[in-house]
C-alpha positions, 0 to 999 in steps of 0.5 A: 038782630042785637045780641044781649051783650048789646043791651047789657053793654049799650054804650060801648061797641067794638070798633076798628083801632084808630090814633088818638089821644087817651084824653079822647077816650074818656068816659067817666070820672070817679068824682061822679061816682054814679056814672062812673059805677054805671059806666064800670057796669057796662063794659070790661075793667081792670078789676075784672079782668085781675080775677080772670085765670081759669075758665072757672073764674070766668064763670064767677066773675060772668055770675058777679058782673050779671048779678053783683058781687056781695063784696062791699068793702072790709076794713082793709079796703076802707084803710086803702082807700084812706091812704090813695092820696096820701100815697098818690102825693108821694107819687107825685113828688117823686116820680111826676105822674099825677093822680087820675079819677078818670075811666078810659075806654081802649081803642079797640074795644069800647066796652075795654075800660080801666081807671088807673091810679095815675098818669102822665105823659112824658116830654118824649110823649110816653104814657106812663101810669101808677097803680097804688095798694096798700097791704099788711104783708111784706111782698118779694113781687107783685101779686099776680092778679095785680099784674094782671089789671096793670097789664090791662090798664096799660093795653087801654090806654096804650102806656108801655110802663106802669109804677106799681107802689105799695104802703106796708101797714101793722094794723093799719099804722103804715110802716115806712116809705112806699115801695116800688117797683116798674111793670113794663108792657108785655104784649104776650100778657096782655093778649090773653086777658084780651082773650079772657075778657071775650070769654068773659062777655060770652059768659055774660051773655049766655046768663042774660040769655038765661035771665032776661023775662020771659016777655022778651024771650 
C-alpha cells in the first residue's frame, strides 16, 4: 500500500545508485516554468534544504512544502533575479562554467532535486557549479544556509566544487566586480542535509496524513 509521500511526490522514487551522466537526470528546465515549479513541488530542492538546521524548521518548511509559502518576492529578490545573467556572463568570461536552467534529480534519490546557477565539466571530467547572489552587505564568508544549498547542489549532481559569487549592491546600484569564493564538497555536510531532507518527507507526510479528505481516510 502506497504511503502518502507516494501520492505527494509521485514522479520520483528512491532508487539504488547507478553511474551516469548529470545530463541523464534532467527533469526539468526553468525556461518552462510550470513544469519546473511543479516538478520543484514534488521533490526535495536546494532551496529547502538551505532552511533546514533544527527539528523546528523541519517543521516550517514540512508547513511551507504541504501548504505553500507566503513569500512571493520583495524588492531584493526581484533585483537578484535582474542581475543573474549579467552576473552569470561574468562567470562565464571568467571562469567557463556556463549558465544552467536545468533541474536534476540525484542519483539516489529521485525526489533529491537542485537547479544550480551554472556548470560545466572540465577537460579531465569534473563537475564544477556556480551558484550566484546578490546582497546589500559586505559578507567575511558565506551565509551559512547558502552553504547549505551548494552542498546539496553538489551531493545531486555529484560536483566536488562549486564558485559561489556574489554582486554588493548600495540600493540597489551594484557596487564593483563580483566577489568569489571556491566551496569544495564536504561529504560529512552533505550526510546531514541527506538525513534532514528524510525528516523533512517524514514531516511532509505526517501533514498529508492529517490533511487529505476524509473520503480517503
Amino acid at each position: 500500500m502506497s504511503s502518502v509521500t507516494d501520492q505527494l511526490l509521485p514522479l520520483f522514487e528512491v532508487r539504488r545508485p547507478e553511474p551516469s551522466s548529470h545530463l541523464s537526470r534532467v527533469v526539468a528546465d526553468s525556461s518552462d516554468r510550470i513544469a519546473w515549479l511543479r516538478a520543484r513541488s514534488r521533490g526535495i530542492t536546494a532551496t529547502d534544504v538551505a532552511k533546514l538546521s533544527t527539528p523546528r524548521s523541519v517543521e516550517t518548511a514540512a508547513r511551507d512544502k504541504w501548504f505553500g509559502s507566503r513569500f512571493s518576492g520583495n524588492a531584493f529578490t526581484d533585483h537578484g533575479k535582474e542581475r543573474e545573467p549579467q552576473i552569470a556572463a561574468w562567470v562565464q568570461d571568467h571562469y567557463g562554467i556556463a549558465p544552467s536552467s536545468l533541474l536534476f534529480h540525484a542519483e539516489s534519490d529521485h525526489r533529491h532535486l537542485a537547479t544550480p546557477d551554472g556548470l560545466c565539466e572540465t577537460d579531465a571530467g569534473e563537475l564544477v557549479l556556480a551558484e550566484i547572489k546578490t546582497t546589500n552587505k559586505p559578507w567575511r564568508s558565506i551565509p551559512r544556509n547558502y552553504l547549505r544549498q551548494i552542498w546539496w547542489q553538489q551531493y545531486v549532481l555529484g560536483a566536488e566544487r562549486t564558485l559561489f559569487v556574489w554582486e554588493r549592491h548600495e540600493n540597489f546600484v551594484p557596487v564593483g566586480e563580483p566577489e568569489y569564493r571556491w566551496v569544495p564538497r564536504d561529504d560529512n555536510e552533505i550526510n546531514v542535509l541527506v538525513n534532514l531532507a528524510t525528516q523533512l518527507v517524514t514531516a511532509i507526510d505526517v501533514l498529508a496524513r492529517q490533511h487529505r479528505p476524509a473520503y480517503e481516510r
